[in-house]
C-alpha positions, 0 to 999 in steps of 0.5 A: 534495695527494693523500691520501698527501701526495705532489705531484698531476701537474696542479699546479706543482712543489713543493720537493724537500725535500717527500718528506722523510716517506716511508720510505726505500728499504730497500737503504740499510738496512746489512745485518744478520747476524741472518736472514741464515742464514734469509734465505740472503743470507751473503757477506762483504760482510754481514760486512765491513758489520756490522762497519763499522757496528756498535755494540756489540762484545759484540753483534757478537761474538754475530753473528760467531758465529752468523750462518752453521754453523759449518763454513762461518763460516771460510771466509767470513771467510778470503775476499775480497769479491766485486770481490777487494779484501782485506776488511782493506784497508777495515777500520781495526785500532782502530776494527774489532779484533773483526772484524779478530781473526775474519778473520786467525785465520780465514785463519791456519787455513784451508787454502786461504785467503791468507796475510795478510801478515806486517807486517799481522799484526805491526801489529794485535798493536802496535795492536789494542784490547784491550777488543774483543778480550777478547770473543772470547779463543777467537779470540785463542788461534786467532790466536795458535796460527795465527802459530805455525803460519804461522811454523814453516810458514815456516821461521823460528819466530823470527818468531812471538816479536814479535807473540806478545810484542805479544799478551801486552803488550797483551790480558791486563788486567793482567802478572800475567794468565795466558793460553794465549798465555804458555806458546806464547810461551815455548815458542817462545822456548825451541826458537829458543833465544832465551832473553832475549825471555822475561824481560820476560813472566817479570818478573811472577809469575802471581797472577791466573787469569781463565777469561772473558779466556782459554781456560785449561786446568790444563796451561798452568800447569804448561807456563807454569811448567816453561818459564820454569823451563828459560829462567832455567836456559838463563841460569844465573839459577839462584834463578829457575830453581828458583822456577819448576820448583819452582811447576810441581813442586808446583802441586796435582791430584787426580794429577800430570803427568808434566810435574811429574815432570820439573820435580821432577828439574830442581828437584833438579838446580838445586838442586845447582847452585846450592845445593850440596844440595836442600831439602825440598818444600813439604808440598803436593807430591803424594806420588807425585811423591816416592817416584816421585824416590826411585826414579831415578838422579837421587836417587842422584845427589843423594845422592851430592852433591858429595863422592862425586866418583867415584860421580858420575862412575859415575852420570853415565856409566852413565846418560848415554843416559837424561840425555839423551833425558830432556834432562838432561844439560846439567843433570847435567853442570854440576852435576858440573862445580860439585861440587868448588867445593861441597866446598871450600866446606864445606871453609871451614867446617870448617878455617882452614888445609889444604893443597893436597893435602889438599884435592886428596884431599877433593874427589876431584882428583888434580893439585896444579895442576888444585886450585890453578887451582880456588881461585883461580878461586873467590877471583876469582869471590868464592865463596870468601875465602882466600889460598894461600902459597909452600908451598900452604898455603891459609888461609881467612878470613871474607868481609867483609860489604858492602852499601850503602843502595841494597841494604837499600832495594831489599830492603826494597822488594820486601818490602813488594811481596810482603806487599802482594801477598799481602795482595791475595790473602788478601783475594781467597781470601777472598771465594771461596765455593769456597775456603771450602768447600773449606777447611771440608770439608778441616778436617773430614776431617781431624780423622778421622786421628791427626796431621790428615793421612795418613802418606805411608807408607800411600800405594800404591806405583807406577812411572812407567810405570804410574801413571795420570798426568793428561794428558800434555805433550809437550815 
């Protein structure tokens, strides 16, 4: 043997296995992301290779990131491998979601890039790992935001409500999550009108805001919101309807969004509707929103509910062109249309017996036959308990009081969901040291005004126009 452990030429043969110590050749070595910017070596095949061999997602993620400018990552992950085959065609969606995640966004948004194809994309929202992808929530947005994009591109936006619902199913660590893909879903679903892919999504109420799954902004929030508001309105769901417009309206800010004001106006509207009247706002709503309403047509509107019919009608037709630019008049419309039930309504609570014509003249409606037809559609759709005689004299009676074991059960079930769940968050408020000492300095600027708090009087006047909104939202 010579000194390096090698076989000498003169002697005979030895096993093949005896070379097992020496180093093996480096190009066997998977290649590495970290020098390949200083070692001028970027190309696909790199990445494809990191990605296949790589360990620990958290520090493929960081390569991912950093392993070339930034002007030029894209373009690399949007392109094919050198011999042209499709870097997706080698990579498993499971087992490779993080690399698979930067390369689809990134051809989702790169011009010149090939389209990947649909039932591709649609397979990785079904079938991708949600726990590699939570590294990289701004690639998640950019994917979501590139499907949108691709469909629209396409002419059918419809076929981007599948795989962003499969996003939102799947990535956030639990329904309650909200992220930036919930209000595109929603907004998507609501310009394509289909209203009913929405309702799984807005089944569960947002308690939970996580910065580090998601790149959130305040106006995701308020969009989430006022759109799942417009959804429940479209399906005459009028009490979840207003919850929504109502969390949107009031959600705090050092000023408000114009956003806000629209989803106050839609609340009034929905309340009209729904209730026969409106009911005052949470204390928390911002000042300006308020004295901002009173100076509008809708405030008049809702003053003159139900009874002023003929006001109504004025208003309606004198600001028509105004209800429907601002996207109201659907709203305004069957607020009117329900004004006459509402006061017949409160008609059963003042009165036994009337007359059709009586009523006919209480609720602003000349024709007999067109009050009669009213009634018996209300006592059919059980809005009302009355019965009308030969002589159209309407008798109105109590309705009877009808609920079953299975109702207070359900109601006593979601009862004690809503006080566990604030439980759950009271504790959670309380373990925020922000919160805390936000709470503490409010309390003590309070103690310096009569009352605790400033009258809403003292707060300076301003029009809508001119006000200082937050960012704006263009809906």
């Amino acid at each position: 043997m010579s000194q390096t452990g090698l076989p000498s030429p003169s002697q005979q043969p030895t096993p093949i296995t005896e070379p097992e110590a020496q180093p093996s050749p480096p190009a066997t070595a998977p290649p590495s992301l970290e020098n390949a910017n200083t070692e001028n070596n970027i190309s696909l095949h790199n990445v494809i290779a990191a990605i296949m061999t790589a360990v620990s997602p958290s520090q493929l993620n960081q390569n991912l990131k950093t392993f070339a400018p930034k002007e030029v990552r894209d373009i690399i992950f949007a392109s094919f491998l050198p011999d042209g085959q499709d870097p997706l065609s080698v990579l498993d969606i499971q087992a490779n979601t993080l690399g698979i995640l930067y390369i689809l966004s990134a051809r989702l948004h790169v011009p010149t890039a090939p389209r990947p194809p649909l039932d591709y994309i649609e397979e990785f929202c079904r079938m991708f790992v949600a726990e590699q992808a939570r590294y990289a929530p701004d690639r998640v947005t950019m994917l979501a935001t590139g499907i949108v994009q691709a469909a629209e591109q396409g002419g059918n936006p419809r076929l981007a409500i599948q795989p962003l619902f499969d996003l939102l199913v799947r990535y956030p660590p639990t329904p309650s999550h909200l992220t930036a893909i919930h209000p595109m879903f929603l907004k998507i679903c609501v310009s394509t009108r289909f209203f009913t892919a929405a309702l799984p999504i807005l089944a569960h109420p947002i308690t939970t805001i996580d910065l580090s799954i998601s790149d959130l902004s305040y106006n995701d929030n308020l969009v989430y919101h006022y759109t799942g508001g417009v959804v429940y309105a479209a399906l005459k769901r009028w009490a979840e309807a207003e919850e929504f417009f109502e969390i949107c309206a009031c959600s705090p800010g050092a000023a408000p969004a114009a956003i806000q004001m629209d989803a106050l106006i839609k609340l009034v509207l929905v309340q009209l509707i729904h209730e026969g009247k409106t009911s005052p706002p949470p204390k928390y709503i911002h000042p300006t929103l308020l004295r901002l309403f009173r100076g509008t047509s809708y405030n008049a509107f809702a003053n003159a509910y139900p009874k002023q019919r003929s006001q109504l009608r004025n208003i309606v037709e004198t600001e028509q062109q105004l209800f429907a630019t601002e996207k109201n008049l659907g709203l305004i419309s069957q607020a009117l249309e329900h004004a006459p039930r509402w006061s017949i309504r409160k008609l059963t609570g003042t009165y036994l017996t009337l007359h059709i014509s009586d009523i006919g003249q209480a609720v602003g409606i000349e024709s007999e036959d067109e009050v009669r037809a009213l009634i018996l559609d209300m006592i059919q759709s059980s809005e009302i308990c009355a019965r009308i005689s030969a002589d159209g004299t309407v008798v109105f009676s109590d309705p009877p009081v009808k609920f079953d074991k299975a109702d207070v059960d359900r109601v006593l079930a979601h009862a004690q969901e809503q006080c566990s769940l604030l439980a759950s968050l009271e504790r959670e408020m309380a373990r925020s040291k922000e919160y805390l000492a936000k709470a503490v300095k409010s309390k003590e600027d309070s103690t310096g005004w009569p009352g605790g708090a400033m009258d809403e009087d003292v707060v300076p006047d301003h029009t809508r126009s001119n006000y200082n909104w937050a960012e704006d939202i263009g809906f």
